[in-house]
VOGU-3710 file (C-alpha; in Angstrom, 3 decimals, decimal comma):
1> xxxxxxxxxx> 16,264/0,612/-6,060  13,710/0,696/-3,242  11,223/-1,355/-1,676  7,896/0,280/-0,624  5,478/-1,342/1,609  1,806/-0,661/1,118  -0,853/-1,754/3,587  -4,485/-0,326/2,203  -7,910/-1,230/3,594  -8,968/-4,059/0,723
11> xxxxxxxxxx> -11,131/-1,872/-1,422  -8,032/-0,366/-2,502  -6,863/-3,604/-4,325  -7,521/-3,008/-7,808  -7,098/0,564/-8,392  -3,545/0,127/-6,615  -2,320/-2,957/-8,825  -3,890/-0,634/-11,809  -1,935/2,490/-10,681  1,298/-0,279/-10,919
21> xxxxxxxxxx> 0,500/-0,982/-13,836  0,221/2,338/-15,096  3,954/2,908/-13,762  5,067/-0,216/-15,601  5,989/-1,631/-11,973  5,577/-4,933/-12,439  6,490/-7,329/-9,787  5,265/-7,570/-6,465  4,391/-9,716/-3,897  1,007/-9,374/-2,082
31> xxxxxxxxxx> -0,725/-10,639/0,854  -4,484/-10,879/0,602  -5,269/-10,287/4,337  -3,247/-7,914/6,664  -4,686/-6,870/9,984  -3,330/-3,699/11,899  -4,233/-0,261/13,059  -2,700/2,872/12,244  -0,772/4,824/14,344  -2,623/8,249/14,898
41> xxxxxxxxxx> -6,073/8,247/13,049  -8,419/5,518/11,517  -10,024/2,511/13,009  -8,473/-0,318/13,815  -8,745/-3,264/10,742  -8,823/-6,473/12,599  -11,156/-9,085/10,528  -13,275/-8,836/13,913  -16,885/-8,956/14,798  -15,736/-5,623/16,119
51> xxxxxxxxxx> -13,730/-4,064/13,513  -14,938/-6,488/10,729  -12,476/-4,664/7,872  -9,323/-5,748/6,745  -6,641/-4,701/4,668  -4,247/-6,226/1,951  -0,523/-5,569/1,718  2,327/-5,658/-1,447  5,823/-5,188/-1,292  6,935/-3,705/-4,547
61> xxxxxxxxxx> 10,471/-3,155/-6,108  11,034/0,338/-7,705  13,502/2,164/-9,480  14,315/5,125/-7,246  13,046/8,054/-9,964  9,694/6,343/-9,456  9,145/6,324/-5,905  8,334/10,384/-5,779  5,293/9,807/-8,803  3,830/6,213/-7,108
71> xxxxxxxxxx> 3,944/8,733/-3,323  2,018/11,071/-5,059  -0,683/8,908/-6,404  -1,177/7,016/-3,481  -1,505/9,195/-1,394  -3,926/11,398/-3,851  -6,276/7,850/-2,944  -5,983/7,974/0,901  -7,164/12,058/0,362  -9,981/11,057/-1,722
81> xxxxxxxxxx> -11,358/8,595/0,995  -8,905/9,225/3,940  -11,401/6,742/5,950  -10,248/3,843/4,002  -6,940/3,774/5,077  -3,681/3,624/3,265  0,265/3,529/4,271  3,267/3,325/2,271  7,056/3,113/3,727  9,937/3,406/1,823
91> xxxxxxx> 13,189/1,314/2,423  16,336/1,146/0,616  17,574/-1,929/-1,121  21,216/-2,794/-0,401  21,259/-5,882/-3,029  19,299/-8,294/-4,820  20,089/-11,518/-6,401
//
């Protein structure tokens, strides 16, 4: 199993829980608002009078075969509108109860 961490500008929101659902990946846990900046490109997403955009972030559980396939998808979306902003890390899980 691994955990992947995806932090998208909020727009993303439904087509990413519709891509998990496509993937039969079922659980997750989300948080609505997630401020940040990327590391080398992109503006900053701060919920500011400045940078008034924000993102969203989930934390999903996958079996390990499916990590290459949801990769490939999301980061298909970031191509499409790289301005948007999109991230995902992958970690692996050492045990679950």
């Amino acid at each position: 199993m691994k955990s992947v961490f995806i932090s998208y500008n909020q727009a993303y929101h439904e087509e990413i829980i519709e891509l998990l659902g496509k993937l039969s990946l079922r659980g997750y846990t989300y948080w609505e608002v997630t401020q940040g900046r990327g590391s080398a490109t992109g503006d900053p997403h701060l919920g500011s009078h400045a940078w008034p955009t924000l993102n969203s972030s989930l934390l999903v559980i996958v079996p390990a075969d499916k990590v290459p396939t949801l990769l490939e998808r999301l980061k298909a979306m970031d191509e499409e509108t790289p301005a948007q902003g999109l991230r995902a890390f992958v970690w692996a899980v050492e045990a679950s109860i």
